[in-house]
N, C-alpha and C positions, 0 to 999 in steps of 0.2 A: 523951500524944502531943501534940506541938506543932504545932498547924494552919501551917504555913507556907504560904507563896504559893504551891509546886508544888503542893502537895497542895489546895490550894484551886482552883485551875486545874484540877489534874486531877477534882473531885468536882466540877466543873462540868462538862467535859467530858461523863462519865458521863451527869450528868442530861438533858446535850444528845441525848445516845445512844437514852433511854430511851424504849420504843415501847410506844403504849398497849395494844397488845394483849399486854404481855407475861406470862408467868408465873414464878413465884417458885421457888425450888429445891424445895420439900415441894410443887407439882405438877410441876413436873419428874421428881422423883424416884418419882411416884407411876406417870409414864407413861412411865419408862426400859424396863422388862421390855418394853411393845409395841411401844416402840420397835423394838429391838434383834431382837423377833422379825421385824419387817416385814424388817426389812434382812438377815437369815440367812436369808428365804424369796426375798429379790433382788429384794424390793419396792422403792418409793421412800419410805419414811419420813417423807424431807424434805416431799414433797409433800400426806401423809394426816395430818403433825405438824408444821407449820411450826412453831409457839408451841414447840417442844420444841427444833427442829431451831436456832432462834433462840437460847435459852435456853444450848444446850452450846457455841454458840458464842461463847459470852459469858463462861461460867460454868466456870473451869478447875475447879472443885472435882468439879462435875457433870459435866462432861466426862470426868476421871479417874477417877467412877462409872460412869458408860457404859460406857469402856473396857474398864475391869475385869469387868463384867459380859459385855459381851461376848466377849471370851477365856473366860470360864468356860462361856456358851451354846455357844461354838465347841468346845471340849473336851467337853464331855459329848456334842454331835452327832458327832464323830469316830470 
């Protein structure tokens, strides 16, 4: 891959983003399941998980874990 100047700008960007309290996707992925229960009992998630809530907002990989996950909590309670 050839570092060009967008992609240089953009990986600065990034770094600019970066908050120290954040967590990495293997704890993310560690605390999707409570996630996901909080918010199928109509809790606020965001508020008892912000580090998580930050994270999927960030993180389309993790995000499209979440989702999936969730559809499947939502089908089994059905």
């Amino acid at each position: 891959m050839k570092l060009t100047q967008d992609k240089l700008k953009s990986m600065i960007r990034m770094v600019k983003m970066t908050l120290d309290h954040e967590i990495g996707c293997d704890d993310c992925y560690d605390q999707l399941h409570a996630f996901a229960e909080l918010e199928l009992q109509g809790k606020t998630p965001e508020k008892a998980m912000p580090a998580v809530k930050e994270h999927l907002e960030r993180c389309g990989n993790c995000r499209q874990e979440y989702e999936a996950l969730l559809k499947a909590l939502e089908a089994v309670a059905a």
